[in-house]
C-alpha positions as CSV (number, residue, x, y, z in Angstrom):
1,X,-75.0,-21.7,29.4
2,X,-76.2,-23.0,26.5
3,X,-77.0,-19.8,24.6
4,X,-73.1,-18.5,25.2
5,X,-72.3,-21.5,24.2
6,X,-74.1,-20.4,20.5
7,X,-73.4,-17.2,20.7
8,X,-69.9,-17.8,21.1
9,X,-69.8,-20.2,18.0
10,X,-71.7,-18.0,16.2
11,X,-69.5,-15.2,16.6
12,X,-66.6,-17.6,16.0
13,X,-68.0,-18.3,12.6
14,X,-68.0,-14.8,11.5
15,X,-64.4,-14.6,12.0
16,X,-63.6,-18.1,9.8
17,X,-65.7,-16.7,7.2
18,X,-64.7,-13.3,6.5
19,X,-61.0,-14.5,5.7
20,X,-60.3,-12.9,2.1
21,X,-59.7,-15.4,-1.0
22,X,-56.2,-15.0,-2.1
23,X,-55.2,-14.2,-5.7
24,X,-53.6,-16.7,-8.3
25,X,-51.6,-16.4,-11.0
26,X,-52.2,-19.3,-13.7
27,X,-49.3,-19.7,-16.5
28,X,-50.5,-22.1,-19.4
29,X,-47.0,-23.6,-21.1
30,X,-48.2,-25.1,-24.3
31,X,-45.8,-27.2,-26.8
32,X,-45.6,-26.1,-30.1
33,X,-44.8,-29.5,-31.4
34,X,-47.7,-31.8,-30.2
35,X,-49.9,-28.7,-28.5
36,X,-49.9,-30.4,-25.4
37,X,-51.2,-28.1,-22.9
38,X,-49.9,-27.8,-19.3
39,X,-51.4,-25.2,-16.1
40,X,-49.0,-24.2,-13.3
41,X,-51.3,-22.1,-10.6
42,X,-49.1,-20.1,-8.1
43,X,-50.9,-18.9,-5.2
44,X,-49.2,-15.2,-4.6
45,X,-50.4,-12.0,-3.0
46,X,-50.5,-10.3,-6.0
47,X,-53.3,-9.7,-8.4
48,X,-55.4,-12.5,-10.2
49,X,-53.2,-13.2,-13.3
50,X,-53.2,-15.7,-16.4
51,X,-50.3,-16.3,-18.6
52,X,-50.0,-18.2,-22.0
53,X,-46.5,-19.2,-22.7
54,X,-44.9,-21.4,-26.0
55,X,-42.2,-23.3,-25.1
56,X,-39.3,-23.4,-27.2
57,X,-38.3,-23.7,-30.6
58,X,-41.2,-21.2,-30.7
59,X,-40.2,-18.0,-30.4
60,X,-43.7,-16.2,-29.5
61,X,-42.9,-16.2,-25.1
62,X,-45.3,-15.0,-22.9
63,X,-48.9,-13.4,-23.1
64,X,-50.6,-12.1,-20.4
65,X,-54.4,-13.3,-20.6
66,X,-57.4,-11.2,-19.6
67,X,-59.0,-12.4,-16.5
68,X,-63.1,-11.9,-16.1
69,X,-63.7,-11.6,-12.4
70,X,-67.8,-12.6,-12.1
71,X,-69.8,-14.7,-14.7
C-alpha cells in the first residue's frame, strides 16, 4: 500500500514538473526628462520579447531589444 502510495506521488510529480515556462514580453518606458526607468512584464503566449520605449516629448518610440536565452 505504501509503495502505490509513492509511486503514485511520484508519477504525480512528473506531471507538475513538466508544465512549459511561459514567455514574457518586458517593455522598459524610460523618461527623457529625469531618465527615470520603469518595466511593465506581460505574461503572453507569444515569444520572449523586450522593448525600450521613450516617452514623450521624445520622439525616438519603440526598440525591440535582443533577448539572450541561456547565460
Amino acid at each position: 500500500m505504501l509503495k502505490r502510495l509513492l509511486l503514485a506521488l511520484l508519477i504525480g510529480s512528473f506531471g507538475v514538473a513538466t508544465v512549459p515556462a511561459s514567455a514574457t514580453t518586458v517593455v522598459i518606458y524610460q523618461d527623457p526628462m529625469t531618465m527615470d526607468r520603469r518595466t511593465v512584464v506581460v505574461d503572453d503566449k507569444k515569444p520572449d520579447r523586450a522593448y525600450w520605449c521613450v516617452l514623450p516629448p521624445s520622439s525616438v518610440g519603440c526598440r525591440e531589444l535582443p533577448v539572450r536565452r541561456g547565460r
